[in-house]
Backbone as JSON, one array per atom type, in Angstrom:
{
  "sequence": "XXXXXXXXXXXXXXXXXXXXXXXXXXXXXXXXXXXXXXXXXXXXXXXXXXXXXXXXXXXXXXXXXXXXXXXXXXXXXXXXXXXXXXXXXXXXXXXXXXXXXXXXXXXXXXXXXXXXXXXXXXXXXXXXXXXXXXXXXXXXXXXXXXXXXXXXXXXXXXXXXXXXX",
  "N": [[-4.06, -14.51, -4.69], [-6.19, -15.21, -3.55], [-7.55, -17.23, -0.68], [-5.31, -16.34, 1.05], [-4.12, -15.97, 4.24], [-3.34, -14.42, 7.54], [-2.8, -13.87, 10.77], [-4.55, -12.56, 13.01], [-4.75, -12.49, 15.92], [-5.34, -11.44, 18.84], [-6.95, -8.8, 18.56], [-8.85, -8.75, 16.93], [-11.45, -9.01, 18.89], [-13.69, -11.15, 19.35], [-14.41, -11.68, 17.03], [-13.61, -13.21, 13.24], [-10.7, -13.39, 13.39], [-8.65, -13.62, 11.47], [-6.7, -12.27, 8.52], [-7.58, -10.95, 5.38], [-6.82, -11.18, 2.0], [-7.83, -9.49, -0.99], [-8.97, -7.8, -4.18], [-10.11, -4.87, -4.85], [-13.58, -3.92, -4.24], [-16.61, -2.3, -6.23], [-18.38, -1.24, -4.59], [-16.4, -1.43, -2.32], [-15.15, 0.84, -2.28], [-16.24, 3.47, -0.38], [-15.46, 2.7, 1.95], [-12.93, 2.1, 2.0], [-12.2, 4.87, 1.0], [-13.15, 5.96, 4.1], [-10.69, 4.5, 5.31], [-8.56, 5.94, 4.29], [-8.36, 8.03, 5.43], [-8.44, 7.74, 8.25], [-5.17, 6.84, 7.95], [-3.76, 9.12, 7.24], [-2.97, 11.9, 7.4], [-4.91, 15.14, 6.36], [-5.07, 16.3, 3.27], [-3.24, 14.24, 2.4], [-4.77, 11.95, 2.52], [-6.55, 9.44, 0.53], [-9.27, 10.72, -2.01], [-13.07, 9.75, -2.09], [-13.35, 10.54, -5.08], [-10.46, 10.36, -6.15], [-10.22, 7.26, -5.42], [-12.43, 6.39, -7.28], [-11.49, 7.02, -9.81], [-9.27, 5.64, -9.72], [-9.76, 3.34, -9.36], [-11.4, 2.4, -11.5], [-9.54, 2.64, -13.59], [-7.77, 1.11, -16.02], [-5.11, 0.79, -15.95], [-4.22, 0.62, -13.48], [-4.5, -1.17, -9.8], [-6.19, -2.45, -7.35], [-5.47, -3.41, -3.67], [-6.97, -5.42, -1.44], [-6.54, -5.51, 2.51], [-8.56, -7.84, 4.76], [-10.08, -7.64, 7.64], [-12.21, -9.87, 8.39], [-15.26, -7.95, 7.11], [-14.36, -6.12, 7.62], [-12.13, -3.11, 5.96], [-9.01, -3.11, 6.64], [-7.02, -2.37, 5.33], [-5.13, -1.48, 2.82], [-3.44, -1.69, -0.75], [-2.6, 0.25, -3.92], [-1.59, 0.17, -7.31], [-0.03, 0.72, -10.24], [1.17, -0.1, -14.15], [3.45, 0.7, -15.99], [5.06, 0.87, -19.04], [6.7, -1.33, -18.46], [7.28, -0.9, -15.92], [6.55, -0.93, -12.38], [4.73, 0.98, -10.27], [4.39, 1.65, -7.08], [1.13, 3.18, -5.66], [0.24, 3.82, -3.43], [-0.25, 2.6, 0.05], [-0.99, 1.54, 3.18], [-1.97, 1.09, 5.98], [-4.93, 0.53, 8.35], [-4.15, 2.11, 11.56], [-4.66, 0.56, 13.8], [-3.99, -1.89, 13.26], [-1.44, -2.19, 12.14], [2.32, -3.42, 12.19], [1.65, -5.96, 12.3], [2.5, -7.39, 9.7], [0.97, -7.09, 7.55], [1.37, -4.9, 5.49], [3.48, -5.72, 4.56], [2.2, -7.53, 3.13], [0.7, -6.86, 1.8], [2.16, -4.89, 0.23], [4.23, -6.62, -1.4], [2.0, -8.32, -2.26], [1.05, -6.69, -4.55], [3.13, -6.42, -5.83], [3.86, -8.3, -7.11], [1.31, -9.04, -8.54], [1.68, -7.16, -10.63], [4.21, -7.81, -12.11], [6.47, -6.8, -12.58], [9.79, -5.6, -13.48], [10.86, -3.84, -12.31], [10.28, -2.06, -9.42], [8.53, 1.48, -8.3], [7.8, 3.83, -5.53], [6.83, 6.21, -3.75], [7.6, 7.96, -0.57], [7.58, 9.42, 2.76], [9.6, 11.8, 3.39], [9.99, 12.07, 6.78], [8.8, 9.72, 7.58], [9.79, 7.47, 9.2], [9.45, 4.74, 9.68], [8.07, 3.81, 7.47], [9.81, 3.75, 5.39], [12.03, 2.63, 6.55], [10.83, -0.33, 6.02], [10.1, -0.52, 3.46], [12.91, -0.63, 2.83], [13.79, -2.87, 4.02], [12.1, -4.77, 2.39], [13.68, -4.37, 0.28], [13.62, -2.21, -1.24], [15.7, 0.74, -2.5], [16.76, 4.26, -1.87], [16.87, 6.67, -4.64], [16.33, 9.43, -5.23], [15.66, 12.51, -4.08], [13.0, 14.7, -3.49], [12.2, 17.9, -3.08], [9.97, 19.32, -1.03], [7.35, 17.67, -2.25], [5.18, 16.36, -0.96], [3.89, 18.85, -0.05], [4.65, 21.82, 1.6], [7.91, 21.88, 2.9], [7.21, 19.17, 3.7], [9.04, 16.7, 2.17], [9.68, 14.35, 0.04], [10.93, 11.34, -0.78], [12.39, 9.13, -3.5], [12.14, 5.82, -3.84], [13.43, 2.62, -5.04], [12.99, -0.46, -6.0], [14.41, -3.45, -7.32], [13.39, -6.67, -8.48], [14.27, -9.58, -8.4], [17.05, -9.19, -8.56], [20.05, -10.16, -8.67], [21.48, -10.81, -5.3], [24.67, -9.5, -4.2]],
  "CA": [[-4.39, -13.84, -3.45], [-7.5, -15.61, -2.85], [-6.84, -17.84, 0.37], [-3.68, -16.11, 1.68], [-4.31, -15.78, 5.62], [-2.55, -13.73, 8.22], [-3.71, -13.9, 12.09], [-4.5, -10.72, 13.9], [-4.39, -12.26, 17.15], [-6.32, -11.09, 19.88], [-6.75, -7.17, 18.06], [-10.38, -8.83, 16.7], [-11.67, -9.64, 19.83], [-14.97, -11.69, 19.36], [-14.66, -11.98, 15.53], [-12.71, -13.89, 12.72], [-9.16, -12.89, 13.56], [-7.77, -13.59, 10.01], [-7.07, -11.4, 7.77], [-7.04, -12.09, 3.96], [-6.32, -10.26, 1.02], [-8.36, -9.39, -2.35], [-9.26, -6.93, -5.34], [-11.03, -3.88, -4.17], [-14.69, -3.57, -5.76], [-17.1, -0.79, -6.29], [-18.75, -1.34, -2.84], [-15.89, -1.08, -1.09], [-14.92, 2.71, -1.89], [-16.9, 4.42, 0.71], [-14.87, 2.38, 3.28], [-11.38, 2.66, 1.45], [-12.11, 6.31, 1.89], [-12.16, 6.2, 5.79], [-9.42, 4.06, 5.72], [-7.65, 6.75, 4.0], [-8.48, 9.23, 6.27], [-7.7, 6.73, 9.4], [-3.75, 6.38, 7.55], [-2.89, 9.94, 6.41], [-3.32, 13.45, 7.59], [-5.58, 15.93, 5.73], [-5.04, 16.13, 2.02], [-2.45, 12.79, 2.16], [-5.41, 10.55, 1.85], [-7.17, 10.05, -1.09], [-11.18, 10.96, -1.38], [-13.74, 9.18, -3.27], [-13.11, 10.8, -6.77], [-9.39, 9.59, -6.96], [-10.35, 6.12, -5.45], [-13.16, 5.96, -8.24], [-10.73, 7.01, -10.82], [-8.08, 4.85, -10.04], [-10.4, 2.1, -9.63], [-11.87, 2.37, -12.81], [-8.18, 2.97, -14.86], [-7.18, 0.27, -16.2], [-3.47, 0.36, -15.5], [-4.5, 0.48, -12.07], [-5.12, -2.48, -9.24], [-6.21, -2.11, -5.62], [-5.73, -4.57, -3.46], [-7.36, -4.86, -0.07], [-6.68, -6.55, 3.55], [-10.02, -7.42, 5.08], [-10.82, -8.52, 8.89], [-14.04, -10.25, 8.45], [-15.77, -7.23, 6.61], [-13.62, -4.82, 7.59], [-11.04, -2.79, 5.37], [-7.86, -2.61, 7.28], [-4.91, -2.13, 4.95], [-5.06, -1.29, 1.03], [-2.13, -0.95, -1.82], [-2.76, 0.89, -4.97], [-0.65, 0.63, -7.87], [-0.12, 0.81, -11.58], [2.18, -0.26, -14.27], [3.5, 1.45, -17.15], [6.41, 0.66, -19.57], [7.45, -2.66, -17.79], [7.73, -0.44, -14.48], [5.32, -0.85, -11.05], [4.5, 2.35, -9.16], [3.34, 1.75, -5.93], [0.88, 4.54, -5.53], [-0.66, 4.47, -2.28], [0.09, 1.52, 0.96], [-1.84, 2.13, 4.23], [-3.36, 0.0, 7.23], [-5.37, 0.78, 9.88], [-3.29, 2.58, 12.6], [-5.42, -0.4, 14.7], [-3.44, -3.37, 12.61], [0.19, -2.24, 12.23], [2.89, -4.0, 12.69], [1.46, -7.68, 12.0], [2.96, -8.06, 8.51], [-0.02, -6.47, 6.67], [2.0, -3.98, 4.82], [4.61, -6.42, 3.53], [1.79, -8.75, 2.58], [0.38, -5.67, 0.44], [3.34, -4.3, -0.87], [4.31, -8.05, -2.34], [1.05, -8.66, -3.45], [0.72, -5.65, -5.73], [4.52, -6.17, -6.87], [3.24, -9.59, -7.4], [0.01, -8.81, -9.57], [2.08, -6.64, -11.85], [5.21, -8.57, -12.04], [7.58, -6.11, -13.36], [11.11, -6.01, -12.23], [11.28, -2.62, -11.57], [8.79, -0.88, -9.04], [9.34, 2.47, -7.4], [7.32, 4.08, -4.84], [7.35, 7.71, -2.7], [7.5, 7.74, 1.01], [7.54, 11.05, 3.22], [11.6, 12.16, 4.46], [9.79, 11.82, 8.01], [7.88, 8.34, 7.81], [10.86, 6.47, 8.93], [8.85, 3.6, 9.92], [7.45, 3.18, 5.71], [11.26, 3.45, 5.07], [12.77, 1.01, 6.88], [9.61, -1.66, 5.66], [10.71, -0.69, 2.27], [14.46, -0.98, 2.75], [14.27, -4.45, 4.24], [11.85, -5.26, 0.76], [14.73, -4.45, -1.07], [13.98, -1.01, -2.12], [16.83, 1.33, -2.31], [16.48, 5.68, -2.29], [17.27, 7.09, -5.79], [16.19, 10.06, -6.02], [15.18, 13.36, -3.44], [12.04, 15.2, -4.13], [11.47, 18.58, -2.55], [8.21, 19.6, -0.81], [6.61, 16.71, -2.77], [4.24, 16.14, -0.08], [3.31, 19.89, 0.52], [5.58, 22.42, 2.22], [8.59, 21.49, 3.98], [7.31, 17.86, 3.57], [9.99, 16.12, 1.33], [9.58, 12.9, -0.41], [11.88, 9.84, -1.05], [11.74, 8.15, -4.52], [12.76, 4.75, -3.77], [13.11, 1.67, -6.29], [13.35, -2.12, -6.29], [14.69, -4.56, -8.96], [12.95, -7.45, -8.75], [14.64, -10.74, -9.38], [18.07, -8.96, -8.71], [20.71, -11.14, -7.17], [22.75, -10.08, -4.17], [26.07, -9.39, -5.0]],
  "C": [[-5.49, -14.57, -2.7], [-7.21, -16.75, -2.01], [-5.37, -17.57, 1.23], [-4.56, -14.86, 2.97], [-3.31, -14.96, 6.4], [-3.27, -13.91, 9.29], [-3.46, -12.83, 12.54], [-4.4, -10.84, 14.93], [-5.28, -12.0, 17.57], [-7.03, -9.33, 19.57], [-8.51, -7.42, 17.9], [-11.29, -9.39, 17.7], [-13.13, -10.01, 19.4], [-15.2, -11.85, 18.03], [-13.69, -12.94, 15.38], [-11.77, -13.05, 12.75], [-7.85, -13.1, 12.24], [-7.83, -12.84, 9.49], [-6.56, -11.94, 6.05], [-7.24, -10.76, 3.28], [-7.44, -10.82, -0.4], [-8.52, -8.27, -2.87], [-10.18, -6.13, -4.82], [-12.19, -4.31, -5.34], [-15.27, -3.16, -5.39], [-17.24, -0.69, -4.92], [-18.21, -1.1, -1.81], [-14.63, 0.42, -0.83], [-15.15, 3.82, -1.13], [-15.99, 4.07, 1.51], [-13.31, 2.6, 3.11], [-11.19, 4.37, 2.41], [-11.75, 6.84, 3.33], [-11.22, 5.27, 5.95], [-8.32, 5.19, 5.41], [-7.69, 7.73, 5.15], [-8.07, 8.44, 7.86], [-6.34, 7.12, 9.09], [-3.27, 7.85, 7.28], [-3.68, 11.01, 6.63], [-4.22, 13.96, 6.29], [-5.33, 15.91, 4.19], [-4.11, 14.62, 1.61], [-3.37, 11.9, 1.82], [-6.76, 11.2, 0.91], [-8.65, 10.11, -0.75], [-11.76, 10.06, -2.18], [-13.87, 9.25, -4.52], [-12.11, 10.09, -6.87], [-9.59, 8.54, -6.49], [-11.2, 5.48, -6.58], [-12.31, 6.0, -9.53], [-9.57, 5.86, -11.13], [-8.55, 3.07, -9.88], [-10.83, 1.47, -11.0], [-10.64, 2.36, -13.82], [-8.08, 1.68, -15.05], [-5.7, -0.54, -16.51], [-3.3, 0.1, -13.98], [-5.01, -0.8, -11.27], [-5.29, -1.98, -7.74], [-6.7, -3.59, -5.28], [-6.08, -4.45, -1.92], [-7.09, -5.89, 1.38], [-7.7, -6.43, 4.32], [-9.47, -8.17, 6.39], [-12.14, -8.94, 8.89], [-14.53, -9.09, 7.39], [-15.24, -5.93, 6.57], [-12.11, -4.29, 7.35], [-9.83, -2.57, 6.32], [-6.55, -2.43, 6.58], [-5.57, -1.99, 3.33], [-3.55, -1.05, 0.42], [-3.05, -0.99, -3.2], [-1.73, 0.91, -5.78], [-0.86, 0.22, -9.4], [1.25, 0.79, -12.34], [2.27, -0.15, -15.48], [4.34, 1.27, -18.07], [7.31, -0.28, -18.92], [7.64, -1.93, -16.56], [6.38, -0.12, -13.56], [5.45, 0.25, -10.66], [3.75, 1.7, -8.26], [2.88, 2.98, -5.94], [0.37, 4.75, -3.89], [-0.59, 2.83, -1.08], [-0.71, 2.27, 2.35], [-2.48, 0.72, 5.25], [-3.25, 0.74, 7.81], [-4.16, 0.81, 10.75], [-3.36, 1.02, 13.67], [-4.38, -1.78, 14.73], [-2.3, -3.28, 12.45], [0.79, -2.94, 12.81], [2.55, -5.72, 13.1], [1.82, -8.32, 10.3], [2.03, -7.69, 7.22], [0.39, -5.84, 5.31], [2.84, -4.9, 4.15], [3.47, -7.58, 2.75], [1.16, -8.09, 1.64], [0.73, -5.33, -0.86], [3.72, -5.77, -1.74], [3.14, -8.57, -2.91], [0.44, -7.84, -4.55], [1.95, -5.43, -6.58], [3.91, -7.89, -7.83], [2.15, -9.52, -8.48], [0.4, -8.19, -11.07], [3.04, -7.26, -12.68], [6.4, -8.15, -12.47], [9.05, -5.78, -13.11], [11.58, -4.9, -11.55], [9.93, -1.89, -10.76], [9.88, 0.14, -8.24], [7.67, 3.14, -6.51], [7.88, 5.5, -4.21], [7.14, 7.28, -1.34], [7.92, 9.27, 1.49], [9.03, 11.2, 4.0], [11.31, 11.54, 5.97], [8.94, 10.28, 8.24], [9.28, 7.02, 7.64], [10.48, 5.17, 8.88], [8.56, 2.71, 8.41], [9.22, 3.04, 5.23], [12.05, 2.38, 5.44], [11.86, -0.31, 6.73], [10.39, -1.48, 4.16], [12.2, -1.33, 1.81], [14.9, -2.49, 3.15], [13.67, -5.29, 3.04], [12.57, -5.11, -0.61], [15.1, -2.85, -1.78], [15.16, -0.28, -1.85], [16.44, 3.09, -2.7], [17.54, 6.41, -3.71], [16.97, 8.48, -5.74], [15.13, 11.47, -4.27], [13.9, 14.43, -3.26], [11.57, 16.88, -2.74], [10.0, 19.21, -2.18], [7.15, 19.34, -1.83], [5.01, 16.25, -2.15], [3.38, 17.51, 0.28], [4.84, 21.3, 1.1], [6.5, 22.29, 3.08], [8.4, 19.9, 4.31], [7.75, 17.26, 1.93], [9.68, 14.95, 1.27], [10.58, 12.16, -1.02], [11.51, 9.28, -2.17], [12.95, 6.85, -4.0], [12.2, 3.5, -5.34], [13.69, 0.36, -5.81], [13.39, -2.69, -7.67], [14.15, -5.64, -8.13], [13.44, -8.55, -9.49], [16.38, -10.58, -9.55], [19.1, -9.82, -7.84], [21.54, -10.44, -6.48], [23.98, -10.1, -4.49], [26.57, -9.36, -3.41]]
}
């Protein structure tokens, strides 16, 4: 991860406009936090207990996209019995839609290396769906009011390493 660039373009106006990717650490949990809360309605994003917890697990990896100093994109995930879970994907509302998210999601399938990951996504977040579906994943599996009431969740899964038929 260390040296892998992305350009933001004109979004960082008067800063470094790259954005690069690395390993969350302690320090940068306070700011995770409002990123979460930036990416995901009211209880959807996570608080400072489960970022400390899942920081600290050691099945767990967070990985972060920085602008200069500042957090704009995280993936969270963990891997258990030869199988990845994505747990948690997110950028800044600010940064969408420059490749952030796919440079996330592959570098946390990437870190684990397992051939199977699966991930949730919300019935209504078509946008995280069709990012997934062009990374290969495929929907397995339906999950009623997973998310809360009336919000339904998607288990999707990728093979890794599978050839196209």
């Amino acid at each position: 991860m260390a040296g892998r660039l992305l350009n933001a373009g004109s979004i960082l106006e008067g800063s470094d406009s790259r954005i690069h990717f690395r390993p969350a650490f302690f320090r940068d949990l306070l700011m995770l936090r409002e990123l979460q809360r930036r990416c995901f309605a009211g209880s959807q994003a996570y608080g400072f207990v489960t970022l400390l917890v899942l920081y600290f697990w050691s099945r767990s990896h967070i990985i972060l996209a920085c602008a200069g100093e500042h957090i704009v994109g995280c993936a969270v995930g963990d891997s258990d019995r030869g199988q990845t879970r994505v747990l948690n994907l997110c950028v800044d509302p600010d940064f969408r839609r420059l490749g952030i998210a796919t440079s996330l999601l592959n570098s946390i399938e990437d870190y684990f290396g397992d051939q199977f990951v699966t991930l949730m996504v919300e019935d209504k977040n078509a946008g995280a769906q069709a990012l997934y579906r062009i990374q290969g994943y495929l929907p397995v599996s339906d999950l009623r009011n997973y998310y809360g009431r009336n919000r339904h969740g998607i288990l999707m899964q990728k093979q890794r390493g599978a050839s196209a038929e």
